[in-house]
N, C-alpha and C positions, 0 to 999 in steps of 0.2 A: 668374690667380687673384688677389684682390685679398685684403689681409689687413688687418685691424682694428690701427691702433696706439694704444696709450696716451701720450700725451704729458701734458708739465706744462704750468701755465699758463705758466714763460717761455720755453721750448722751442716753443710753438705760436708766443706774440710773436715770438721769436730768428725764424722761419723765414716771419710775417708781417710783418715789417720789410726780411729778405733779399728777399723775392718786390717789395715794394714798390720796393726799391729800382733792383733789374730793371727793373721797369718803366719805370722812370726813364728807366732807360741807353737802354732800347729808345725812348722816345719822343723824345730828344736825339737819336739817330740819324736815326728819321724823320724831325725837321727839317731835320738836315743834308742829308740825303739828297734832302730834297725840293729845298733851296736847291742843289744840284747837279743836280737833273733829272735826280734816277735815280730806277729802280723802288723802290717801298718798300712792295712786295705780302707779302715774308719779311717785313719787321719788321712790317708792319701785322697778320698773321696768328699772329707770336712774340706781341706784344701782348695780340692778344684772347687767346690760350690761355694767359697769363698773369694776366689780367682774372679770366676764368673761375677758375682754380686759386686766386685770392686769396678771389674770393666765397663759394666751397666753403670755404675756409677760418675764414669766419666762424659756416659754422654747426659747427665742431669744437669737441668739449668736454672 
């Protein structure tokens, strides 16, 4: 069940800079990972599902 939250404008930033910065971390991995010639199917799919969760988050109000 999903339920409706009210947030503030800097509680929505606070948690759109956290998700950002994620991202981050996960696309630094991918390179390393790739620079070692390893799978990087998890991170590539943490990623999108991070992508997505930040784009939702720009239409919050």
């Amino acid at each position: 069940m999903m339920k409706i939250l009210k947030l503030t404008e800097n509680e929505l930033v606070t948690i759109k800079v956290a998700l950002y910065s994620h991202m981050q971390h996960i696309r630094k991995d991918i390179e390393q990972a790739k620079r070692e010639g390893k799978d990087t199917s998890f991170q590539e799919q943490a990623l999108q599902d991070a992508q997505q969760a930040f784009e939702a988050l720009n239409f919050a109000q």
